[in-house]
C-alpha positions in Angstrom: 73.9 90.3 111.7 77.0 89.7 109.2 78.1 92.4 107.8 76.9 93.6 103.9 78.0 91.7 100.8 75.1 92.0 98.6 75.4 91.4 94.3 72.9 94.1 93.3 72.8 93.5 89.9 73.9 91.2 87.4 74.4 91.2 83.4 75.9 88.8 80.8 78.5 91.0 78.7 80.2 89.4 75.7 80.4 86.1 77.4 81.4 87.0 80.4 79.4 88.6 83.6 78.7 92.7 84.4 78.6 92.6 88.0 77.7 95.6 90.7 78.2 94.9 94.6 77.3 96.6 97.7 79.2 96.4 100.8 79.9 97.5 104.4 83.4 98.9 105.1 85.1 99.1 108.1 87.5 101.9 106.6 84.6 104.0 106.0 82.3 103.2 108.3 80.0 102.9 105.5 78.5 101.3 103.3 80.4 100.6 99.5 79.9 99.9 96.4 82.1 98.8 93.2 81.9 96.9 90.1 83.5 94.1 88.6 83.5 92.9 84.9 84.7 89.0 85.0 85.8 86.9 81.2 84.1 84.0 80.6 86.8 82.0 82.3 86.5 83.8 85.5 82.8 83.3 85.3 84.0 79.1 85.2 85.6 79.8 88.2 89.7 80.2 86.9 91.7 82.6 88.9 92.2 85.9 86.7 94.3 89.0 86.3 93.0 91.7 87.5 92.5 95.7 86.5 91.7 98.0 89.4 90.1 101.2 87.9 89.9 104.6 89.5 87.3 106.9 88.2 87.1 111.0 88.2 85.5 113.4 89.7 81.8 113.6 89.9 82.0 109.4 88.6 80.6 106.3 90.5 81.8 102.6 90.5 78.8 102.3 86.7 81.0 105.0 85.0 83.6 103.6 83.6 81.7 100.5 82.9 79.2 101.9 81.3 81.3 104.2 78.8 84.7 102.9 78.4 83.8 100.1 76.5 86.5 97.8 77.9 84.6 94.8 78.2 84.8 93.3 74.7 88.5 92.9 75.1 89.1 92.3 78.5 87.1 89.4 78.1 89.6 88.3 74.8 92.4 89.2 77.0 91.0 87.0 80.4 91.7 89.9 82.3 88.7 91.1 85.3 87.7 95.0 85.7 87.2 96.1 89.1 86.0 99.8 89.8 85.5 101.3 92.9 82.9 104.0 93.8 85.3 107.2 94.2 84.4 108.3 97.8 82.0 107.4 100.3 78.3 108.4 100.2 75.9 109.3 102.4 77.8 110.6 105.4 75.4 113.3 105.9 78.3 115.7 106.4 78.3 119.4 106.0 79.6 119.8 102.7 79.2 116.6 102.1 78.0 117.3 98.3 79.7 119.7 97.4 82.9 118.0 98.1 85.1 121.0 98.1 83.6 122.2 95.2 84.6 119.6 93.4 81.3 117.8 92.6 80.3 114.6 93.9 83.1 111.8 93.9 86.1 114.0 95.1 87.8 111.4 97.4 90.6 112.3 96.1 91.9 108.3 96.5 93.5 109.4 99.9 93.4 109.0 103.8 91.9 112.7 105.0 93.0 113.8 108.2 91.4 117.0 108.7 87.7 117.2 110.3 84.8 116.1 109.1 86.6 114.4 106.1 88.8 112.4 108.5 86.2 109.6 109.3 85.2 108.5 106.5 87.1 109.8 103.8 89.5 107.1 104.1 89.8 105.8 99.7 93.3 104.7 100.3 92.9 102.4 103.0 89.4 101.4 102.0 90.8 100.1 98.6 93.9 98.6 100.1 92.4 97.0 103.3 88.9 96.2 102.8 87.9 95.9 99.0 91.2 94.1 97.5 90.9 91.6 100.3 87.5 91.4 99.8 87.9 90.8 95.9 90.4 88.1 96.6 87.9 86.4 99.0 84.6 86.4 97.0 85.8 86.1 93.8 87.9 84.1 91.1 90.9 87.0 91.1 94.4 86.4 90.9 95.7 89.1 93.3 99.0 88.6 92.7 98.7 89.7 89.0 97.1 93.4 89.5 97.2 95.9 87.7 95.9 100.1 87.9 94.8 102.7 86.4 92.3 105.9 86.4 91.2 108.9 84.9 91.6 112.2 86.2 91.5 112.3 89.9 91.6 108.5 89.7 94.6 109.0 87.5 96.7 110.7 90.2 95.0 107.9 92.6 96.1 105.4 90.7 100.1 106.7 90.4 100.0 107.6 93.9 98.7 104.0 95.0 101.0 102.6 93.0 104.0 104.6 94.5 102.9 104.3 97.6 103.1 100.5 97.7 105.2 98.5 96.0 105.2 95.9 94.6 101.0 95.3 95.6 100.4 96.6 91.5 102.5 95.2 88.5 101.2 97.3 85.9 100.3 101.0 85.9 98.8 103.5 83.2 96.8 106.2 83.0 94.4 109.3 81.3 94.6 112.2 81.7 96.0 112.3 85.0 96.1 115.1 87.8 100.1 114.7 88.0 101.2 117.4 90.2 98.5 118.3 92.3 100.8 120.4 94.7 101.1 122.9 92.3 97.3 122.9 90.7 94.5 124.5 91.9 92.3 121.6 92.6 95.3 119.9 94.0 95.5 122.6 96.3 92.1 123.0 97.9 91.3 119.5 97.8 94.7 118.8 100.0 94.1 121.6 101.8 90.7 120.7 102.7 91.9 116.8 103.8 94.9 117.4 104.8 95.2 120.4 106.1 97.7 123.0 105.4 101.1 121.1 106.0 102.7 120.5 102.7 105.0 118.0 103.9 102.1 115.8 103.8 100.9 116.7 100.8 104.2 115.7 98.7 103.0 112.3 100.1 100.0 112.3 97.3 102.0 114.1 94.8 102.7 111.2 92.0 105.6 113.2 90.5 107.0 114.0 93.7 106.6 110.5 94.5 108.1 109.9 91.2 111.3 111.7 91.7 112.2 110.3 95.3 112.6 106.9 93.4 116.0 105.5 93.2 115.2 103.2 90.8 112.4 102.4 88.5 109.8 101.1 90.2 107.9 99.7 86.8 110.7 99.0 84.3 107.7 97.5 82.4 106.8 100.8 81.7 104.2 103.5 82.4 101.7 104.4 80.1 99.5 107.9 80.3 97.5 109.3 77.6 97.0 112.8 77.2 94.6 114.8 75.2 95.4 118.0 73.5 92.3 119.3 73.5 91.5 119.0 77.2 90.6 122.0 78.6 91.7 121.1 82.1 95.5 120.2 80.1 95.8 123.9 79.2 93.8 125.5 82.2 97.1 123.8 84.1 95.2 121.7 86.1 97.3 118.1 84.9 100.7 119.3 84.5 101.7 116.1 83.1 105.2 117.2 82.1 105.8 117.3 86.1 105.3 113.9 86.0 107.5 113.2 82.6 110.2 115.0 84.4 110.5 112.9 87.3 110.1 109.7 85.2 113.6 111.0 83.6 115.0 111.8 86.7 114.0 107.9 88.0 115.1 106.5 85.0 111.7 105.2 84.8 110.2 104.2 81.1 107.1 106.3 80.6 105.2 106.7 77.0 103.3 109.8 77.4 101.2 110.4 74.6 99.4 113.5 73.5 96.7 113.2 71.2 95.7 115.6 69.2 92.5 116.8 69.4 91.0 114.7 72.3 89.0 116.6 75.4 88.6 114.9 78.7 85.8 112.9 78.4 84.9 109.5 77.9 85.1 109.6 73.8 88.7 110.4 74.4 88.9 106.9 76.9 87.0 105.2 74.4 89.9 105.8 71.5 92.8 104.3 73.5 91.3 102.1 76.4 92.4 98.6 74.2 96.1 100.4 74.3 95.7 100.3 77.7 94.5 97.0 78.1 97.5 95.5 75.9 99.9 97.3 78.1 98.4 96.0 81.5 98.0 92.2 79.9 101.9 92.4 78.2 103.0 92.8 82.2 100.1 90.7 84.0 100.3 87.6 81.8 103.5 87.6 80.5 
């Protein structure tokens, strides 16, 4: 028997198509889902930019598609929305739920190395080895115009991804971002529960770590985060985004970092700037 590729469901949205799959990957060992939000051109069959988006903690792959509200103008802009699930499910590990007391979701967009997490906790490779590829087989995606971006933990998955290999993303933003996780609590125990406790790997995953070993800009397009003021986790010190707004001035890479007053962490606050965001990855992906 082949392998899993299943369309679950299937909506019409603003001309375009709302799609959910269901797959088997051979990163995880598991079975995957994601979503994917094609323009009416795509659904013609033209090759389209695309958006990879990486959700946060306690999300799935119906998140960010349900709330953002980034349909209507993706589709005006020709540009496809593809979100991943944000770990794998149904390991039936020890643990498993909790997640590091993180709440469901907490892959932490990584490799873990550490037992039990080291089998299938593999969100790095499983995004770059199994679902790009698969996007670029089953479906009318340009994958060499991608861009990325995230929220949260799939903020600092979405910076570390694109850090960690260039050249695969030409466009990179994000909200609310865990920036620093080597030096914030939920950094800390989530790297120290799939990692284990040599920091030397961690700095790996760090964005503004990554950021600052740059010798050059690695988007001179420019980097776009936005930040709320209001956010809880901001001023609990769990985001530390001026870590990452240091090293982009160390690099000499353009960053707008923008804090907005008065905005939590939620999804009203994505809402409010995700067209910003989508006018930033189409200047670079259809320019």
């Amino acid at each position: 028997m082949p392998p899993i590729f299943e369309l679950k469901t299937a909506h019409a949205c603003f001309g375009g198509a709302q799609r959910y799959y269901e797959h088997f990957s051979s990163e995880t060992g598991l079975n995957m889902k994601f979503s994917v939000f094609l323009p009416p051109k795509a659904v013609m069959g033209e090759k389209v930019p695309a958006l990879i988006y990486l959700a946060g903690l306690t999300c799935t792959e119906e998140t960010f598609m349900a709330k953002a509200g980034a349909q209507r103008l993706a589709a005006e802009l020709n540009i496809a929305l593809i979100c991943p699930d944000t770990s794998p499910r149904g390991a039936s590990l020890t643990g498993e739920s909790a997640s590091w007391d993180f709440g469901v979701g907490a892959g932490f967009y990584l490799d873990a190395t550490t037992k039990p997490w080291g089998l299938h906790w593999r969100m790095e490779s499983y995004i770059l080895n199994d679902l790009l590829p698969l996007v670029g087989n089953k479906l009318p995606v340009d994958m060499e115009r991608l861009g990325i971006f995230g929220h949260s933990m799939g903020g600092h998955g979405a910076l570390t991804l694109a850090l960690r290999h260039p050249g695969k993303f030409k466009s990179l933003s994000a909200f609310a971002p865990i920036a620093n996780p080597i030096n914030c609590p939920w950094g800390q125990k989530a790297f120290t529960g799939y990692l284990g406790e040599d920091k030397t790997e961690w700095v790996k995953h760090d964005a503004s770590e990554l950021m600052s070993a740059q010798t050059a800009a690695p988007y001179p397009g420019g980097i776009l985060i936005d930040q709320g003021l209001a956010d809880k986790f901001l001023l609990e010190k769990q985001l530390l985004p001026e870590a990452f707004e240091e090293a982009c001035t160390k690099a000499g890479q353009p960053l707008s970092l923008r804090r907005q007053s008065g905005y939590d962490h939620g999804y009203y606050f994505i809402q409010s700037f995700i067209d910003d965001h989508l006018r930033h990855h189409a200047a670079q992906l259809t320019a």
